[in-house]
C-alpha positions in Angstrom: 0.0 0.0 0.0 2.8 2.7 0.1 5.4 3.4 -2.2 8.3 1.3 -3.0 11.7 2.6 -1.4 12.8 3.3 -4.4 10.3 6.0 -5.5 10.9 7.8 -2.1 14.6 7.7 -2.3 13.9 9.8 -5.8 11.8 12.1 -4.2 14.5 12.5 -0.8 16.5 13.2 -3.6 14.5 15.5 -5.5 14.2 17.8 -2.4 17.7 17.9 -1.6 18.7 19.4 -4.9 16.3 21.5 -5.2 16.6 23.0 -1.7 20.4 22.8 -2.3 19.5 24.9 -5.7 17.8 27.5 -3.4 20.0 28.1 -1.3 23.2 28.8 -3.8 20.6 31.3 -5.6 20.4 34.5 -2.5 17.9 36.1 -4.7 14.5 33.5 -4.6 11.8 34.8 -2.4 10.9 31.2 -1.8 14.2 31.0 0.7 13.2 32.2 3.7 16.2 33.9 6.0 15.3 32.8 9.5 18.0 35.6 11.4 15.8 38.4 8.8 12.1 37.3 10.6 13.9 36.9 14.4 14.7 40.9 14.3 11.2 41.6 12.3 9.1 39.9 14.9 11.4 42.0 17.7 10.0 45.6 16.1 6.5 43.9 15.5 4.0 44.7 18.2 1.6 41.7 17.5 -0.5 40.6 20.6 -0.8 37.2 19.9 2.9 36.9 20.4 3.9 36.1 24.1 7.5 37.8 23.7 5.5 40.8 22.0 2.7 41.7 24.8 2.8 44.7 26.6 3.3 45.0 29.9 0.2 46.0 31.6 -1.0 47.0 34.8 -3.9 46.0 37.3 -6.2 48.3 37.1 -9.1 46.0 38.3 -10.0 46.6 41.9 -11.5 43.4 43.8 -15.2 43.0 43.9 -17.6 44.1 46.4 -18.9 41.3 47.8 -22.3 42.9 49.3 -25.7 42.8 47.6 -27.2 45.9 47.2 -30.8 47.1 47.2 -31.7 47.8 43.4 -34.0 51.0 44.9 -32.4 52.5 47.6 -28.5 51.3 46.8 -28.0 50.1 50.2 -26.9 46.9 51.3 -28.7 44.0 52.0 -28.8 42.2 54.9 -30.5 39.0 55.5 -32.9 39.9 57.9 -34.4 42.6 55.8 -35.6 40.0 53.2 -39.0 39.3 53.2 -40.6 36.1 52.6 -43.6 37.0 50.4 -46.8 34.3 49.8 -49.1 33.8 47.1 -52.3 32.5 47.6 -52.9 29.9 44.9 -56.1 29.6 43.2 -58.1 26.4 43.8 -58.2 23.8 41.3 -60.5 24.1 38.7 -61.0 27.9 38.4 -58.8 30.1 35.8 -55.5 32.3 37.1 -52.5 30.8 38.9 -52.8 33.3 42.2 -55.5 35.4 44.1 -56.0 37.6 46.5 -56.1 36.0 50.2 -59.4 38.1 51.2 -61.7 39.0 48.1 -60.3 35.7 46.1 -60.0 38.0 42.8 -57.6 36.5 40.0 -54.3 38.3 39.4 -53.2 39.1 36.5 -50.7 41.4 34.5 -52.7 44.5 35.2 -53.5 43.9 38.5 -52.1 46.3 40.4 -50.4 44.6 43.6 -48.9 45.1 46.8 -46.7 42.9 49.4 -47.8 43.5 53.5 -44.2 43.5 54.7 -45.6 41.7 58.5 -46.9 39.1 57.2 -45.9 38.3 53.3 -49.2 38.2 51.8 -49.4 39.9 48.6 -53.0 41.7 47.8 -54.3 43.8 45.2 -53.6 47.7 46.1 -57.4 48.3 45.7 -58.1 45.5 48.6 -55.1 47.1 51.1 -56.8 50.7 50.7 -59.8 49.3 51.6 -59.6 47.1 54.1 -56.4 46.9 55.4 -55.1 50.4 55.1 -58.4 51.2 57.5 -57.9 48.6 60.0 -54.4 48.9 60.3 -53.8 45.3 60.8 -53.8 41.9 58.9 -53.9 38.4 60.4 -52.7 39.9 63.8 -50.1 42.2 62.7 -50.1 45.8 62.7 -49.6 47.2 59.3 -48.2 50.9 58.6 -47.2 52.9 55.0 -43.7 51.8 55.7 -44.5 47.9 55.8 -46.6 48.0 52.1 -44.0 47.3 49.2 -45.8 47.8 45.9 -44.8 45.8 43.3 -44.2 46.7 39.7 -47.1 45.3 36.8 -46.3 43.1 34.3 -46.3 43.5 30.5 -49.7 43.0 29.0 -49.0 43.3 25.2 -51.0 46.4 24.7 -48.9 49.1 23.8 -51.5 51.6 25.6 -51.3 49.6 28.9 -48.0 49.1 28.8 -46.5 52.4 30.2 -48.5 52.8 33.3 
């Protein structure tokens, strides 16, 4: 399967003449002068060339490792996290979550709000009326520090979009 020792002994010899015919003739841009390319690659400035990268220095400061607050910018500790609940709907009815007192759907215009005390999450109409007067949920007081309002979702409407 190969070729005989003979035809690669012509071919050895092929290549040694003609490399030996290169290198009498100075002139043939196929003979390539190694010494030449050693000083051209010293005055290139190519990045990809380890021996040619600049010297550089940090500039990159170590990361904070805090989590900030996305609102107010300050940090966040763990026992400012709130754990906020959902009231599911019952099987069978349409929507994923309700609200916990009038058992109306959400949905992405509902306009909602978390009570910070407890965690329940209720439509901003049903905290204005009910809780907001009352002052209290399930046993816990409730102020206008402790209601986080949370931002709508996207409904596809362009008009309804931007409130």
């Amino acid at each position: 399967m190969g070729i005989s020792s003979k035809t690669a002994k012509r071919i050895e010899d092929t290549i040694a003449a003609e490399a030996a015919t290169m290198h009498e003739a100075k002139g043939v841009k196929a003979a390539v002068n190694i010494k030449e390319n050693e000083e051209k690659m010293k005055q290139l400035r190519a990045f990809w060339v380890p021996s040619q990268t600049p010297a550089s220095k940090d500039l990159m400061d170590k990361p904070d490792t805090n989590t900030y607050c996305p609102a107010s910018n300050k940090k966040l500790r763990l026992k400012d996290c709130i754990s906020v609940k959902f009231t599911p709907v019952p099987e069978g009815e349409t929507g994923r979550y309700m609200d916990p007192i009038t058992k109306d759907t959400f949905t992405n215009a509902s306009r909602l709000v978390v009570i910070a005390p407890t965690g329940d999450v209720v439509l901003e109409d049903t905290y204005k009326t009910c809780i907001k007067l009352e002052g209290e949920l399930r046993g816990k007081k409730v102020s206008e520090k402790d209601v986080i309002k949370l931002q709508t979702g996207g409904t596809g409407f362009v008009g309804r979009d931007g409130d």
